[in-house]
C-alpha positions in Angstrom: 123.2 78.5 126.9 123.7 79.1 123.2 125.3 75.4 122.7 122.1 74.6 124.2 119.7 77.2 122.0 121.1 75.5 119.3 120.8 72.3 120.4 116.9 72.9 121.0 116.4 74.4 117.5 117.5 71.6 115.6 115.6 69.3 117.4 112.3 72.1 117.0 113.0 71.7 113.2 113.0 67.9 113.3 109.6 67.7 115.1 108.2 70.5 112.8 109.9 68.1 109.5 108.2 64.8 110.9 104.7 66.4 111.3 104.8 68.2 107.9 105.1 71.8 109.6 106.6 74.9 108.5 109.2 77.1 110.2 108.9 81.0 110.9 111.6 83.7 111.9 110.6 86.4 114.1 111.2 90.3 112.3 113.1 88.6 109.6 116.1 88.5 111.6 116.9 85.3 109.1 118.3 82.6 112.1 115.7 79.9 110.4 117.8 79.9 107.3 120.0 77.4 107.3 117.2 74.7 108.1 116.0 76.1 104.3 117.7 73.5 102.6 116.2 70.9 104.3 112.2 72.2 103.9 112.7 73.2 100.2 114.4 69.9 99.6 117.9 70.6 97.4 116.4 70.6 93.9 113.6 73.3 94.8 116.4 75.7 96.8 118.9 75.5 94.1 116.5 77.3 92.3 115.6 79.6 94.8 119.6 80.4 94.6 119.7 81.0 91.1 116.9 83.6 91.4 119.0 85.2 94.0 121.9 84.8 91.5 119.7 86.5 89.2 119.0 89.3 90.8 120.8 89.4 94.0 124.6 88.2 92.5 126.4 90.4 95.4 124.2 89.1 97.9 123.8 92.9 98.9 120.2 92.4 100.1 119.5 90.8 103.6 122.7 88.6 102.8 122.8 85.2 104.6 118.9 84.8 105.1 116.7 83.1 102.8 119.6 81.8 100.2 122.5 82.8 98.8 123.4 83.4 95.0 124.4 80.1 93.1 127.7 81.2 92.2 128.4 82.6 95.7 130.3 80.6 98.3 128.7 82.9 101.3 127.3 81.1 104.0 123.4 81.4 105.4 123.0 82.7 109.3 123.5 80.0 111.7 121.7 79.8 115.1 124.5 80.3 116.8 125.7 83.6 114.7 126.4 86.5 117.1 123.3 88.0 117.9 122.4 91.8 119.3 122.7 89.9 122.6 126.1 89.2 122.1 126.9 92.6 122.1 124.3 94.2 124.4 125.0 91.5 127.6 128.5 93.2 127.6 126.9 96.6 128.7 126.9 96.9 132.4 123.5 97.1 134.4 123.8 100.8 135.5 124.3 101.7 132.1 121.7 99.9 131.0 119.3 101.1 133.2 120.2 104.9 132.5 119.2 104.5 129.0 116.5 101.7 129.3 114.2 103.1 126.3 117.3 102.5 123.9 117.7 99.0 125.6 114.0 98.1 124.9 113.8 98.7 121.1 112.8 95.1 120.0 113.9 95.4 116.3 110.1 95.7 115.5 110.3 98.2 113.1 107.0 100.1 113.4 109.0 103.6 112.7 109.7 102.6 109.5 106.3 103.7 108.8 105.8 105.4 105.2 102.1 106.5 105.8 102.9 110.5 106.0 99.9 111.1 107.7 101.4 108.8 110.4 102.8 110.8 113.3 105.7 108.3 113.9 109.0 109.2 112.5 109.2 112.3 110.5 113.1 112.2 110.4 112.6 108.4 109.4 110.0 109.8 106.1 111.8 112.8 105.3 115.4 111.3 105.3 114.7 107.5 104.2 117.9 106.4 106.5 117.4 104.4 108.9 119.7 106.0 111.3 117.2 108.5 111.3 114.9 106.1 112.9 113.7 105.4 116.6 115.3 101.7 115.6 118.3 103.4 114.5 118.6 105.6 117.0 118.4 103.1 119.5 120.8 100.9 117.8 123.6 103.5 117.9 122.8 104.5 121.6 123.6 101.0 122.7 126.6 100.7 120.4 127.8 103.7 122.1 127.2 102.5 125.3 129.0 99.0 124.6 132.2 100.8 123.7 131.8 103.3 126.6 131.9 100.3 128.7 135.2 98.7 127.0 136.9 101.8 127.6 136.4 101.6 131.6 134.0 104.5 131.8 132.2 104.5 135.3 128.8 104.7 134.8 128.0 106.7 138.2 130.9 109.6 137.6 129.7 109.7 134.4 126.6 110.4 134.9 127.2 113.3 137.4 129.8 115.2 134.9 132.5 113.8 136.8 134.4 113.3 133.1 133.5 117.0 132.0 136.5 118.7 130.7 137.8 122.8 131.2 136.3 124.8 128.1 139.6 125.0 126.6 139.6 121.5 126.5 136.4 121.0 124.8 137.2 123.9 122.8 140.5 122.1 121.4 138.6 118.9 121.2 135.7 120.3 119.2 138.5 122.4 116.6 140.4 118.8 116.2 139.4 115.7 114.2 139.0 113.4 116.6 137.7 110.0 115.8 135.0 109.6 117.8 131.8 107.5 117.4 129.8 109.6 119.8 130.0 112.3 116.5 128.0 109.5 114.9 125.6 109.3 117.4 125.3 112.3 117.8 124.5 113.5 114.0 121.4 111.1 114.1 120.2 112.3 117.5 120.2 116.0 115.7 117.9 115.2 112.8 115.7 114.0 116.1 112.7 116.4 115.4 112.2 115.7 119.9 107.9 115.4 118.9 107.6 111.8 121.6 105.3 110.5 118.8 107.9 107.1 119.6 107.1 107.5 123.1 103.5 106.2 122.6 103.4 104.9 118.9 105.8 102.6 119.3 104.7 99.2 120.4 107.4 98.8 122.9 108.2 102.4 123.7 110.7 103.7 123.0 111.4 107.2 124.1 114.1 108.4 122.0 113.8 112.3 123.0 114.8 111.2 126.9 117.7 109.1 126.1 118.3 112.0 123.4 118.6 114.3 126.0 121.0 112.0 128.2 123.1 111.6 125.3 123.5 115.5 124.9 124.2 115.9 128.5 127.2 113.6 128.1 128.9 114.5 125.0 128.7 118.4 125.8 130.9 117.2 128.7 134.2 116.9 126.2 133.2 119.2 123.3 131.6 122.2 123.3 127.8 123.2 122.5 126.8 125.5 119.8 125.6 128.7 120.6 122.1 127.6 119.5 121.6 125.5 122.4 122.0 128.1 125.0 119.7 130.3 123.1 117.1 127.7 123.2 117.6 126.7 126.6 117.3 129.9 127.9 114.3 131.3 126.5 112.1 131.1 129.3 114.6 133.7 131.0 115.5 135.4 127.3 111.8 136.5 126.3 110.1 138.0 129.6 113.0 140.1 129.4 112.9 140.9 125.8 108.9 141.2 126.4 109.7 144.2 128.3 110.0 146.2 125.3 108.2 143.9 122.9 108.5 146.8 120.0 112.1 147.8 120.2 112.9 143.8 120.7 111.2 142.8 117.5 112.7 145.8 115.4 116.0 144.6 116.5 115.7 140.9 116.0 113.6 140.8 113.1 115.6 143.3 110.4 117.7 142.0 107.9 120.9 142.3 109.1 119.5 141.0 112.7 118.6 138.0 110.8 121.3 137.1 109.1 123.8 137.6 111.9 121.5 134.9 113.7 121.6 132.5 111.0 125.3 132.5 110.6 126.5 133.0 114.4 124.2 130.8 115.9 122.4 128.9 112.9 119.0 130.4 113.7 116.4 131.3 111.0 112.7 132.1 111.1 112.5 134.0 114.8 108.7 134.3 115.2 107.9 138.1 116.6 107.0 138.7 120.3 103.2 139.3 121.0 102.5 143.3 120.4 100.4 144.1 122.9 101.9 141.5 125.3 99.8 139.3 127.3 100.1 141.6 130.5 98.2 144.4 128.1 95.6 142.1 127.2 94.7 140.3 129.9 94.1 143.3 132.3 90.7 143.4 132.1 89.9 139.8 131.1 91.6 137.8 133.7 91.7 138.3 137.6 95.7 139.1 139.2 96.9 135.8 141.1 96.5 136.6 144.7 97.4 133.5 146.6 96.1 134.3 150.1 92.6 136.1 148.4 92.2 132.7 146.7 92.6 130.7 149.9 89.9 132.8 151.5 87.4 131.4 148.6 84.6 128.8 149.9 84.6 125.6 148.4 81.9 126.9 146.1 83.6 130.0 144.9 86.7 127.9 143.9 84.5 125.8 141.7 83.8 128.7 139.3 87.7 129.8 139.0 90.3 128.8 136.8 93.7 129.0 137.1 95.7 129.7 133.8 99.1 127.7 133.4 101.1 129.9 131.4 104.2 128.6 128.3 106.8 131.2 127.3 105.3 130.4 123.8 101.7 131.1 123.6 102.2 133.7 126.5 104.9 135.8 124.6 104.2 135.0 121.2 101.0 134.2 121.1 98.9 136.5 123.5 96.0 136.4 121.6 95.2 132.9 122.4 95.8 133.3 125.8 94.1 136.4 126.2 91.0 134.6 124.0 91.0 131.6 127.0 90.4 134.2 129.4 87.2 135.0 127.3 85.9 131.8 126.9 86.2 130.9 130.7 83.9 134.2 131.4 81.7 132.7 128.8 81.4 129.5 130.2 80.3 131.5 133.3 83.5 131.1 135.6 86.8 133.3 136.3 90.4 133.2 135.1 92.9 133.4 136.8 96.2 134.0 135.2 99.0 132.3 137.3 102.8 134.1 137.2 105.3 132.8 134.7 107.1 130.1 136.0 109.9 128.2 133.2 108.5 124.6 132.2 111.7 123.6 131.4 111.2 121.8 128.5 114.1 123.7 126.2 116.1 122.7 128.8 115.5 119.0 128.5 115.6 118.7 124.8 118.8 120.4 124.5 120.3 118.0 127.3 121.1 120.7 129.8 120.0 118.1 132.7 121.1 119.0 135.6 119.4 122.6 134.8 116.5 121.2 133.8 116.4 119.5 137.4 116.3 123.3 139.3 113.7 124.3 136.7 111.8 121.5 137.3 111.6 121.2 141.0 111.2 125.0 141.5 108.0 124.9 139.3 107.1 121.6 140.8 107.2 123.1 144.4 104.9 126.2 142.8 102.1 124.0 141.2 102.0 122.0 144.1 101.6 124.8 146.5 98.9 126.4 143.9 97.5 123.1 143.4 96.4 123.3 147.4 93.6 125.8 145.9 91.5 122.5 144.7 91.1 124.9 141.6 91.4 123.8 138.1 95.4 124.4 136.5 94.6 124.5 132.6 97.7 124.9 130.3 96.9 126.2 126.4 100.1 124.4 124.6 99.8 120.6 124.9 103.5 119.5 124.5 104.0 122.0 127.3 101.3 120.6 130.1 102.3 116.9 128.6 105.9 117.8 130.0 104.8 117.9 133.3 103.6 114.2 133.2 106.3 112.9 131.3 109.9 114.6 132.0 109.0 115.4 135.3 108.4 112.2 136.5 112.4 112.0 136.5 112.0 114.5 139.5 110.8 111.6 141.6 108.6 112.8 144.8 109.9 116.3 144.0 107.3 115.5 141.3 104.6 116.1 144.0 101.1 115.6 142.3 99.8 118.0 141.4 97.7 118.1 137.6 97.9 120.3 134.7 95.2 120.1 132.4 95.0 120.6 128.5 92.1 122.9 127.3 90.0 120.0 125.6 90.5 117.9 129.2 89.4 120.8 131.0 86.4 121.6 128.6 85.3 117.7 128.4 84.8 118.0 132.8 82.2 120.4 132.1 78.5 119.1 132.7 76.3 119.2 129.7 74.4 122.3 131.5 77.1 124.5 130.5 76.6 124.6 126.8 73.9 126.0 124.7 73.5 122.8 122.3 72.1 123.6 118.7 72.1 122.3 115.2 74.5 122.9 112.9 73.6 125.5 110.6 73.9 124.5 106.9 75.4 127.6 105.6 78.4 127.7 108.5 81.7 126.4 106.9 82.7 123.1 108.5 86.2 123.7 110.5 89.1 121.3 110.5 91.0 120.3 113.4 94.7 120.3 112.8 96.0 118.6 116.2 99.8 118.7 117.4 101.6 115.1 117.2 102.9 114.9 120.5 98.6 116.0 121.9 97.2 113.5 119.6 99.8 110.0 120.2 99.8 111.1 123.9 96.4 111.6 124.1 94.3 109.6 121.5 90.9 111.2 122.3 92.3 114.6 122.0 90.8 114.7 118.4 87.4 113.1 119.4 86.8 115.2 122.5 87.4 118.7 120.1 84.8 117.4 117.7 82.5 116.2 120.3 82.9 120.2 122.1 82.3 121.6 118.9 78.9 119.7 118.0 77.8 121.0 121.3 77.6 124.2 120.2 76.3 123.4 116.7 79.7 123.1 114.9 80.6 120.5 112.4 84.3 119.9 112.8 86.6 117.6 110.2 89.7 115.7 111.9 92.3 116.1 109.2 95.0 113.1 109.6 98.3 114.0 108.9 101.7 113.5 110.1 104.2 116.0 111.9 104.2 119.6 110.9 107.8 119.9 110.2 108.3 122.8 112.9 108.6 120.7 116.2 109.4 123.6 118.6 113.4 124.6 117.6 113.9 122.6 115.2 112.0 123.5 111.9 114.1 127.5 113.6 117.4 125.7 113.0 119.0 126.4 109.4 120.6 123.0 109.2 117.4 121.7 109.7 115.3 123.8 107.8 114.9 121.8 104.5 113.6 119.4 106.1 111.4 121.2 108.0 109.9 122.4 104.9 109.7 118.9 103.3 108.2 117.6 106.3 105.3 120.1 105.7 104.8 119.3 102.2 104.3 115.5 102.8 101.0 115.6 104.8 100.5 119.3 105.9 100.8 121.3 102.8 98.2 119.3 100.8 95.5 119.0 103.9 95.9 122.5 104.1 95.4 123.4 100.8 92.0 121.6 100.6 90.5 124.4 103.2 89.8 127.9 103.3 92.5 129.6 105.8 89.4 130.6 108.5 88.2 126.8 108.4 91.6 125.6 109.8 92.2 125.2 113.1 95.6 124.3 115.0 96.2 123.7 118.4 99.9 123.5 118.6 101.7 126.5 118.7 104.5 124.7 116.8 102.0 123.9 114.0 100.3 127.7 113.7 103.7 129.0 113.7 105.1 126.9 110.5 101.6 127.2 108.6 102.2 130.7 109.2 106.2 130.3 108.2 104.8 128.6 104.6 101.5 129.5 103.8 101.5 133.0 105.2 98.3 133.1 107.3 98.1 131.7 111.2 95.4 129.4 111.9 93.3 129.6 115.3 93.1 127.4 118.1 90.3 125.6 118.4 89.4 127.4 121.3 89.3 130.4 119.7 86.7 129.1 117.2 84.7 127.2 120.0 84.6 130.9 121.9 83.6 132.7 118.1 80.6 129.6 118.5 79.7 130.8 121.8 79.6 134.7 121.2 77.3 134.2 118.1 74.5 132.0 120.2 74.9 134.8 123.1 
């Protein structure tokens, strides 16, 4: 087929030659260049060379496309060079199938986007290596998987932790300078900030935070994980537990010596302080006790003026306030909240590769919702990336999925019927707010952004959509040392400058992620919109 390929493009070029055409390459891949000589005629590429020569004489920069240097005896690409196919045909179906969104990446190059109001790829902007790239990324995912494959590696036992090792084992292995390429894999999927903005952004796709994850799950089967991971994937058991005592928990983790014992045990900086009083405190007399069986006994009516309250280990625990201020505007919008009973999401789980407990998670919460879902009552979750993971990561549960929906705030507030607002004019001496909205809500959900402002001009509010990039903070990572640099630099290409242009009580945030690292840098913690839109609400009333 490639004798053939070749065969075909030479006789392309000749028709393009006898009807005075030009020839193109596809992503500059370079495969048109050795017909050059032939379209620029010799005398006009000899001089192309000897600008090449001129400032190009290593033939460092895309060497073998366009020309070579005069003086250099290096050959152009040929048709029938090795391609990426040549090395990617030689990974077995099953493999390929398992990490299909590293197998899709077309070369485009989209994520090589330097706009820093761009969502799409922090680690790309803040790094300026390519390996830090969903294209990079990719790239090393399906080298890794081409040499997995030349070593015999079974695909199937593989995949079920058939190759995991004894902890002394991966212990030994971790302690000992092995050469191994999955370490280089494995230091780009690290500086992966997990936001999805690839999953929608790019053109074709590609989801580097779910083969990210399947990575992880297969190299912690011969080496050992750092402490950090467990404490991120456990802290939807961790912090109702440490919620107990939210006082006595946040004197202990949040002195000095506390602190510095995290960040050099498990590399941890920057723990935000549980919610004092916690969200059982404040919701008492706000929000109505989930009673499944009283709810059932609800007419169809009655049902239609409750909503149930999906709750995140994040806003719930460290973050009441917003919670607590949800349960407000629901009475104000004339209906009743009902605040549903922890249940882990899961997410931590899945972005630190623990798959297989991400799975249990996953279906027991699944089973819940779906049981809940029954009611025919609204579920509304407050933290976006949080309701987003139950339409995306658990889709890998199959029909364990079930069907039931989790709503964001803004989708639950755009169902409304116009009735339920008080519409008025903007009043010229009200400062205008600016929306701030989280990366993963806004390349998800493009009308996230549009549907805010639209709610807000409802009640009279002029709203500005401030475009900037990622936030730096990205749920761990921006809390992990090695990372924190970056973190910080993320936040100063986009963030810290919008930020700066408003008043600290005209910004608005609704990622918890976001509040938490404008809190971390610029010391104050914006609102969620929907505390602003409730503050709207009070005043008309």
């Amino acid at each position: 087929q490639e004798k053939l390929m070749h065969q075909i493009s030479d006789e392309v070029v000749a028709l393009v030659a006898k009807y005075g055409g030009l020839m193109w390459g596809e992503h500059g891949k370079g495969f048109r260049s050795e017909y050059g000589p032939a379209f620029f005629g010799e005398s006009l590429f000899a001089e192309l060379r000897r600008i090449k020569g001129a400032f190009d004489p290593g033939n460092k920069m895309n060497p073998g496309k366009i020309c070579t240097p005069i003086d250099s005896d290096d050959e152009l690409v040929k048709v029938s060079d090795p391609k990426r196919a040549t090395l990617d045909r030689t990974i077995p179906v099953a493999f390929k199938e398992t990490f299909k969104p590293a197998m899709d990446c077309n070369g485009n190059g989209l994520c090589f986007n330097y706009d820093t109001t761009s969502p799409m790829c922090p680690s790309s902007k803040i790094t300026r290596d390519r390996r830090h790239s969903p294209k990079g990324r990719a790239g090393l995912i399906r080298e890794w998987l081409r040499l997995l494959a030349n070593q015999g590696v079974d695909h199937q036992a593989l995949m079920n932790g058939q190759y995991k090792t004894s902890w002394l084992t991966r212990w030994q292995n971790t302690r000992a300078d092995i050469e191994d390429f999955s370490h280089e894999v494995l230091e780009a999927m690290n500086g992966c900030l997990a936001c999805k903005s690839c999953s929608s952004q790019c053109p074709v796709k590609v989801d580097v935070p779910e083969f990210r994850a399947r990575f992880l799950n297969v190299y912690y089967q011969r080496y050992l994980r750092p402490l950090k991971h467990h404490l991120v994937a456990n802290v939807e058991s961790l912090t109702p537990l440490m919620a107990k005592l939210p006082k006595v928990s946040n004197a202990l983790m949040n002195n000095g010596l506390a602190k510095s014992l995290l960040e050099k045990v498990a590399g941890y900086v920057d723990a935000p302080p549980l919610s004092v009083p916690t969200l059982t405190e404040r919701s008492a007399e706000v929000m109505q006790t989930f009673d499944l069986a009283e709810l059932e006994q609800l007419d169809a009516e009655q049902r239609e003026n409750h909503v149930l309250i999906v709750q995140d280990p994040f806003t719930s625990y460290y973050d009441a306030e917003v919670v607590t201020d949800f349960g407000h505007l629901i009475r104000a919008l004339g209906k009743t909240p009902v605040l549903l009973p922890f249940k882990p999401n899961g997410k931590t789980l899945h972005v630190t590769g623990f798959l297989d407990k991400f799975a249990r998670t996953a279906t027991d919460t699944a089973a819940f919702l779906n049981q809940v879902a029954g009611l025919n009552i609204p579920m509304v979750g407050v933290d976006a990336p949080l309701v987003l993971c139950y339409r995306d990561e658990y889709k890998a549960l199959g029909a364990a999925r079930g069907d039931f929906v989790v709503q964001t705030v803004h989708e639950w507030l755009a169902t409304l019927p116009d009735s339920t607002w008080q519409s008025g004019d903007a009043t010229s001496d009200a400062p205008v707010m600016a929306l701030f909205a989280h990366c993963t809500e806004k390349t998800a959900l493009p009308k996230t952004e549009q549907i805010w402002q639209d709610l807000f001009a409802r009640v009279g509010q002029k709203t500005d959509i401030v475009k900037v990039g990622c936030c730096g903070m990205a749920g761990n990572y921006g809390h992990e040392a090695v990372n924190k640099a970056n973190s910080l630099g993320i936040y100063e290409m986009s963030w810290q400058q919008a930020v700066a242009r408003y008043q600290p009580q005209q910004i608005m945030a609704s990622g918890y992620s976001c509040r938490s690292q404008v809190n971390r840098i610029d010391e104050f913690k914006p609102k969620h919109p929907l505390q602003v839109l409730l503050q709207c609400l009070t005043k008309r009333t």
